[in-house]
Structure formats: structure tokens, C-alpha cells
C-alpha positions as CSV (number, residue, x, y, z in Angstrom):
1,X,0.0,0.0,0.0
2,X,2.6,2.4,0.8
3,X,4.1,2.0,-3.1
4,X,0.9,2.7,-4.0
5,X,0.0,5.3,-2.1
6,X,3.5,7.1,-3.3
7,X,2.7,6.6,-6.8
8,X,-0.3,7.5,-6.8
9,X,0.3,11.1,-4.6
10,X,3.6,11.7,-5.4
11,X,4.8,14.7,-3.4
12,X,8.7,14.8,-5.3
13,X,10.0,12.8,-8.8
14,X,11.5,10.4,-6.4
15,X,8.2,8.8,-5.3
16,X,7.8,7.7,-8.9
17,X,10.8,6.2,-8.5
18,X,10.4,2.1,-8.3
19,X,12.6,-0.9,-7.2
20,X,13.0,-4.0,-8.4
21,X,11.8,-5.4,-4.7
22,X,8.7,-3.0,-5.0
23,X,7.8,-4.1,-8.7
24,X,8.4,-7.6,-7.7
25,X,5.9,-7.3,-4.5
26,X,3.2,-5.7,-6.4
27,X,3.5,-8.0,-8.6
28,X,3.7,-11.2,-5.9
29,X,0.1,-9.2,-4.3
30,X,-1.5,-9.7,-7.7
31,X,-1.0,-13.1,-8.3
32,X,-1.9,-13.9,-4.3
33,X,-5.0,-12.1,-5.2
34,X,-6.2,-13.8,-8.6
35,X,-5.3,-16.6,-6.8
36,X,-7.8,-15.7,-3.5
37,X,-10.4,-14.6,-6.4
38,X,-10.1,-18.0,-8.3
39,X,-10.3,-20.2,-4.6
40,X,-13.6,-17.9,-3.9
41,X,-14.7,-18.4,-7.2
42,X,-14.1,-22.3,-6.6
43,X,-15.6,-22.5,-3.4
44,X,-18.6,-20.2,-4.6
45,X,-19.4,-22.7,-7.8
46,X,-19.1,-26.1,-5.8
47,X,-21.6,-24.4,-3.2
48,X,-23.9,-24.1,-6.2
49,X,-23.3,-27.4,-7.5
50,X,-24.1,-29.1,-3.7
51,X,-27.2,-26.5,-3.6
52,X,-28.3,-27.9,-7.7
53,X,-27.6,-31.3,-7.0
54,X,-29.8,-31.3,-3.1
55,X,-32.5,-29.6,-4.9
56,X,-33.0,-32.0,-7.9
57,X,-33.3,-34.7,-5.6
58,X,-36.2,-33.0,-4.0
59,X,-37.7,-32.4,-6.9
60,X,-37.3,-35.5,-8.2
61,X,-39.1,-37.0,-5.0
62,X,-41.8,-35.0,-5.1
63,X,-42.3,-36.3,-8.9
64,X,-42.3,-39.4,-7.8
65,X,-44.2,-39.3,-5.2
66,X,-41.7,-40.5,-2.1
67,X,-43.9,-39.3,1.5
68,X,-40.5,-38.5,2.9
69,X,-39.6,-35.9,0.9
70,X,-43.2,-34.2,0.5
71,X,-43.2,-34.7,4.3
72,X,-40.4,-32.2,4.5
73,X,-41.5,-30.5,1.6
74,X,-44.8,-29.6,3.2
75,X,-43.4,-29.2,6.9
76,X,-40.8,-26.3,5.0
77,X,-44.0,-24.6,3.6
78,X,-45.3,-24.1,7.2
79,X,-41.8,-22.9,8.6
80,X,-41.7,-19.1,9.1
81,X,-38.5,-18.7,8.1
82,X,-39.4,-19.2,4.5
């Protein structure tokens, strides 16, 4: 942040001044942070998949008739935190 910060309000020419050690941690922050964005994205799409998956099976027992699931199915209609 403090590169940044420099950069972007430089007060002389020196602040726009950059190492090799700065460059090369601005550049280690990015790629720690596409990788935090791809494990959220990850984590994000398999919570989807569990979610798409739970719900076809519900569906698929009310089609069919199974009294377990329309049990639940109708005790979730009466629940008031729908």
C-alpha cells in the first residue's frame, strides 16, 4: 500500500521512483490475489453445485411421489423462516 499510495500522490519525482523489490511485491500481491479470487470463485461454484444437486433430488421425490420428501417439503411450507 505504501508503493501505491507514493505513486499515486507523489509529493517529489522520487516517489515515482520504483525498485526491483517494490515491482516484484506488487507483482507477488496480484497473483496472491487472482489466486484468493479463483479459490472464492471455486468454493462459490461447488456451493452451487451441492445446492443444484440437493435440490434436484427434491424435486425428483416429489415427482415421484416419495412421503419423505413431501413430508419435509410440506413441513418447510409451514416454517416461518421461509
Amino acid at each position: 500500500m505504501a508503493t501505491r499510495n507514493r505513486l499515486t500522490h507523489p509529493k517529489t519525482i522520487s516517489d515515482l521512483e520504483v525498485t526491483d523489490e517494490e515491482a516484484n511485491q506488487v507483482i507477488g500481491s496480484f497473483f496472491w490475489l487472482l489466486e484468493m479470487a479463483v479459490a472464492a470463485m471455486e468454493s462459490s461454484n461447488e456451493a452451487v453445485r451441492n445446492y443444484t444437486k440437493e435440490f434436484s433430488e427434491i424435486i425428483h421425490g416429489i415427482k415421484v411421489g416419495d412421503p419423505n420428501v413431501i413430508a419435509e417439503y410440506r413441513n418447510a411450507l409451514r416454517s416461518p423462516e421461509i
